[in-house]
C-alpha positions in Angstrom: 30.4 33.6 -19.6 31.7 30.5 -21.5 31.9 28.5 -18.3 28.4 29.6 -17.0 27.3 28.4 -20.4 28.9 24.8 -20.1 28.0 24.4 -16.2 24.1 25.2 -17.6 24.6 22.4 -20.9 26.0 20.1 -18.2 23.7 20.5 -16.1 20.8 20.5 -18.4 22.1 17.0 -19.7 22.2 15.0 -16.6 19.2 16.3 -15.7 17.7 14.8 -19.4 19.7 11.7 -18.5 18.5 11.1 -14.8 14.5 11.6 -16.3 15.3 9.1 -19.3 17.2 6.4 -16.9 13.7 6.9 -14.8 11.3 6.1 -17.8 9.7 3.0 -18.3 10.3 1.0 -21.3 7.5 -1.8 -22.0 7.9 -5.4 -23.7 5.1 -5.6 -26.4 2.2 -8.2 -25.6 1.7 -11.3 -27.3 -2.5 -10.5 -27.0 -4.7 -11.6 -24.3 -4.4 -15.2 -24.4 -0.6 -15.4 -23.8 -1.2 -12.2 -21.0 -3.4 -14.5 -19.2 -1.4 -17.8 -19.2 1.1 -15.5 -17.7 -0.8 -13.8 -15.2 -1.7 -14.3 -11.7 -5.0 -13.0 -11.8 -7.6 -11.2 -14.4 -10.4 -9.7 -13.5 -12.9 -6.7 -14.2 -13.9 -4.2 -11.7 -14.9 -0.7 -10.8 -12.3 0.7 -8.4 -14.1 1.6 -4.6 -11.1 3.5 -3.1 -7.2 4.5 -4.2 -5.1 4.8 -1.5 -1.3 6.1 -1.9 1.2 4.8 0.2 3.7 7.4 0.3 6.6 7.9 1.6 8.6 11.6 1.2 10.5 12.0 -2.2 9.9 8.3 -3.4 8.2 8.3 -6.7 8.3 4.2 -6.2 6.2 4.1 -3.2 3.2 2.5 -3.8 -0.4 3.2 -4.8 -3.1 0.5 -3.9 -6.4 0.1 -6.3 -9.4 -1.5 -4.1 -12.1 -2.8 -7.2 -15.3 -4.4 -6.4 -14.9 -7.2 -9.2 -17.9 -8.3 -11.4 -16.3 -10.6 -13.5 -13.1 -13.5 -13.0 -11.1 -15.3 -15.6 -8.1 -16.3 -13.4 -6.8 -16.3 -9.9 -9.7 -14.3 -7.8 -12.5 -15.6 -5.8 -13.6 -12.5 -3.2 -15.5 -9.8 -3.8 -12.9 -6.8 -3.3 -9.7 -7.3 -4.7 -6.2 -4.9 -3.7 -4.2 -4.4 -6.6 -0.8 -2.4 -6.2 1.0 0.0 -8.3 4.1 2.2 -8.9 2.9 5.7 -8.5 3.8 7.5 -11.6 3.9 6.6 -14.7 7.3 6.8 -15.1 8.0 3.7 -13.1 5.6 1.9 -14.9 2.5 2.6 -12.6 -0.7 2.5 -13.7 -3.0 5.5 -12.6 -6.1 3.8 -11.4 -9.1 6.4 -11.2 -12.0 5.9 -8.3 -15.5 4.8 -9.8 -13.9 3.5 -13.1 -14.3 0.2 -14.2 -11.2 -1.8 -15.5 -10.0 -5.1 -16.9 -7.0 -6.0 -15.2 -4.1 -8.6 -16.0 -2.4 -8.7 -12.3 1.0 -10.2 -11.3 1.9 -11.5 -8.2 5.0 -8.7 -6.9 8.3 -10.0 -4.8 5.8 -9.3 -1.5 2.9 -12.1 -2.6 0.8 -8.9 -3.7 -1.4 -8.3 -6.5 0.2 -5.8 -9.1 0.1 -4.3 -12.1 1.3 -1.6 -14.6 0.9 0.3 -17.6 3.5 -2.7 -19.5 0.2 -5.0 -18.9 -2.7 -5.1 -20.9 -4.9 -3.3 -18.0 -7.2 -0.9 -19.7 -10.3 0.9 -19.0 -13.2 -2.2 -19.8 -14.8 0.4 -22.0 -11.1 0.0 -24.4 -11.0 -4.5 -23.7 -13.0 -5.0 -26.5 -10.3 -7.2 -28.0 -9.4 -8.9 -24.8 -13.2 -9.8 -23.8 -13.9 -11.6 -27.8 -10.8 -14.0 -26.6 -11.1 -14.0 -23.1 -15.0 -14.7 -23.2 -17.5 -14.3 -20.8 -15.8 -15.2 -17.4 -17.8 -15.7 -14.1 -19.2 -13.8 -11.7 -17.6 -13.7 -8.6 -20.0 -14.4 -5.5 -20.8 -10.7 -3.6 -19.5 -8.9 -6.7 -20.5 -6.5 -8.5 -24.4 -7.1 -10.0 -24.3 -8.0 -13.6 
């Protein structure tokens, strides 16, 4: 019975352990002005489409957001932007909704790709309030989104 016991606590730890060694662990920001010198591309948009790139039992494989952007502050010009995550949150993805509308601070990831996570200031636009008083207005981006 005592070894039944251990073999379950030993068990039960590397399983803890393996799910902790997984979890993402986050730098804090410096604010939106520092986030957007460092960024590739910021933009806000309403996501068109999520599509999930899978690929069996690996909870890295991607997740693409498709937004239709309305407004630009840094590194987009077309209409419909790709934007590429981890898919859980545990590996710092972000989990992009369809027909929400976002304020992203996008990276440029080891393939050229757009990406972000939930360690970048990428909200919901409805929570940017902060970031659009120092960001400002931005500009439209031609076939975007109406204003």
């Amino acid at each position: 019975m005592k070894t039944l016991m251990r073999c379950l606590l030993l068990a039960a730890a590397v399983a803890l352990a393996a799910e902790a060694g997984l979890a993402c662990t986050c730098a804090p920001s410096k604010g939106p002005a520092e986030d957007l010198a460092l960024a590739a591309a910021v933009f806000s948009g309403k996501v068109v489409e999520v599509r999930k790139h899978r690929r069996s039992g690996d909870i890295f494989a991607g997740v693409e957001a498709v937004f239709r952007v309305e407004r630009a502050w840094k590194g987009v010009e077309a209409a419909t932007v790709s934007v590429f995550t981890a898919s859980h949150s545990a590996t710092c993805g972000y989990g992009f909704r369809g027909r929400r509308t976002y304020l992203v601070y996008a990276y440029k990831d080891a393939a050229g790709r757009l990406s972000t996570g939930i360690c970048s200031r990428t909200r919901r636009l409805k929570d940017a309030g902060e970031d659009l008083r120092v960001l400002g207005v931005g500009r439209g981006v031609a076939g975007g989104a109406p204003k």
